[in-house]
C-alpha positions in Angstrom: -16.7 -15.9 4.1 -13.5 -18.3 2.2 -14.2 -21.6 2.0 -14.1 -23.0 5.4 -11.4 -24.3 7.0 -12.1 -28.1 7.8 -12.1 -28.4 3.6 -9.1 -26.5 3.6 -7.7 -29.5 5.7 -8.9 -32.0 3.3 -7.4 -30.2 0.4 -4.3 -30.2 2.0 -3.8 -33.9 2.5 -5.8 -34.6 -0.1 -6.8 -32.5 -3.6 -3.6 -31.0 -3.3 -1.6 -34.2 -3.8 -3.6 -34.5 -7.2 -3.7 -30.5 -8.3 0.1 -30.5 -8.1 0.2 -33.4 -10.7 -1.1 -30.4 -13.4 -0.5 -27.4 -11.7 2.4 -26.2 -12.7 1.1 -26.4 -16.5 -2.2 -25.8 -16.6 -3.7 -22.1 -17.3 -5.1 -20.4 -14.3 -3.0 -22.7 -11.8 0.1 -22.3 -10.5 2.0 -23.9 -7.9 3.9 -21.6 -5.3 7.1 -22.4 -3.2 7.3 -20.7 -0.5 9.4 -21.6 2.7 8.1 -21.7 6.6 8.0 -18.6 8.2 9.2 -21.0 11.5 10.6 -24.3 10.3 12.3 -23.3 7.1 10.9 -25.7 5.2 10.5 -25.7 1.6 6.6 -26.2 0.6 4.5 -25.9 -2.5 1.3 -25.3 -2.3 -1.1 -25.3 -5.6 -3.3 -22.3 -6.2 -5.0 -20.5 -8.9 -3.4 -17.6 -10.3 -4.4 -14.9 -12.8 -2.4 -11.8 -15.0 -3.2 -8.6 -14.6 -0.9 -6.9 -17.0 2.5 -8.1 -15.4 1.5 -8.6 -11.8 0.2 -12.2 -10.9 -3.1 -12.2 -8.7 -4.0 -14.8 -6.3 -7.8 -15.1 -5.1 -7.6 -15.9 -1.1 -10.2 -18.8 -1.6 -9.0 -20.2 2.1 -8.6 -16.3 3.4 -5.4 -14.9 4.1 -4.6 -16.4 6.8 -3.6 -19.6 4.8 -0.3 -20.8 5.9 0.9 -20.3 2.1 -0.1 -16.7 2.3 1.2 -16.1 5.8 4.4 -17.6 4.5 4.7 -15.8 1.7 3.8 -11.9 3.3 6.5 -12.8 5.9 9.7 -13.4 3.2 7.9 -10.9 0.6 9.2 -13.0 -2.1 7.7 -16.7 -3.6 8.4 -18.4 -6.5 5.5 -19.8 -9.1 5.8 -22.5 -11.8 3.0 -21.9 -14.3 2.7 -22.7 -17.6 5.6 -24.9 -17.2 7.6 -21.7 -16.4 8.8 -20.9 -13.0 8.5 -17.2 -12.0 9.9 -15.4 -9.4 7.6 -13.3 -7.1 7.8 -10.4 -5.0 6.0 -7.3 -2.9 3.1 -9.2 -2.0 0.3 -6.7 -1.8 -3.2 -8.0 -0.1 -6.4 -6.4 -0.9 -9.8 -6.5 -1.0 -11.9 -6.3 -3.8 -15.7 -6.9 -3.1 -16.2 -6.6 -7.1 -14.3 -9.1 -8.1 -13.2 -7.1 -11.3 -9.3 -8.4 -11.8 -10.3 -11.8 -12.6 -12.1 -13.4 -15.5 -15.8 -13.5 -15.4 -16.6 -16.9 -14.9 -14.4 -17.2 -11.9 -15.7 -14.0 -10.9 -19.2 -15.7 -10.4 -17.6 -18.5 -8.6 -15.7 -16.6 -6.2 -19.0 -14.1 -5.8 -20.6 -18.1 -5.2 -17.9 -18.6 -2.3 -18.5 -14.6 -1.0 -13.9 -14.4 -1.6 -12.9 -10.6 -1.6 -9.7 -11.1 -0.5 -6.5 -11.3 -3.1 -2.6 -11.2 -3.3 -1.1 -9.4 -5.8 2.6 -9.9 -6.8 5.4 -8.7 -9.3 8.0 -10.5 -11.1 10.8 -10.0 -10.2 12.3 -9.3 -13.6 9.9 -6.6 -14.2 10.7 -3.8 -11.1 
């Protein structure tokens, strides 16, 4: 079960306004720009991301069907800034990994805490 969705709201209007203030340049945070799969909009959304070997791997903490991840499925593309680099995304793949083994150990434990399986895995696009 993801983190439920009424703190999912609060993050929204809330933690996210602050996360995005180190996001972009922080390890193991990222922000992603994704646009509205109906209104067009531009919208960036801070997340945690992780490297495995050159594909970038998100951990579904809200589930996927976050509006960022909905979004970003439907165009197939995003772009990232981490690490004060932006980084252009593609072939979302979403899976489910019940060991957790892709990420670091102690976020492993957390997520195991928070009972997330669910991830997105993408690919720069330099690298296809």
């Amino acid at each position: 079960m993801p983190i439920p969705r009424g703190v999912a709201r609060v993050n929204k209007r809330v933690t996210n306004r602050i996360t995005r203030r180190f996001a972009g340049w922080m390890p193991g945070f990222a922000i992603v720009t994704h646009t509205g799969r109906r209104s067009g909009r531009t919208y960036r959304t801070p997340v945690n991301v992780f490297q495995d070997g050159e594909r970038y791997l998100f951990a579904l903490t809200y589930g996927a069907d976050s509006d960022w991840v909905r979004n970003v499925l439907a165009a197939e593309r995003c772009e990232i800034r981490t690490r004060r680099r932006n980084v252009e995304l593609v072939a979302p793949e979403r899976f489910t990994d019940p060991t957790r083994r892709l990420v670091p150990v102690p976020v492993r434990w957390i997520l195991a805490l928070l009972s997330v399986t669910e991830f997105l895995a993408m690919t720069p696009l330099r690298s296809r």
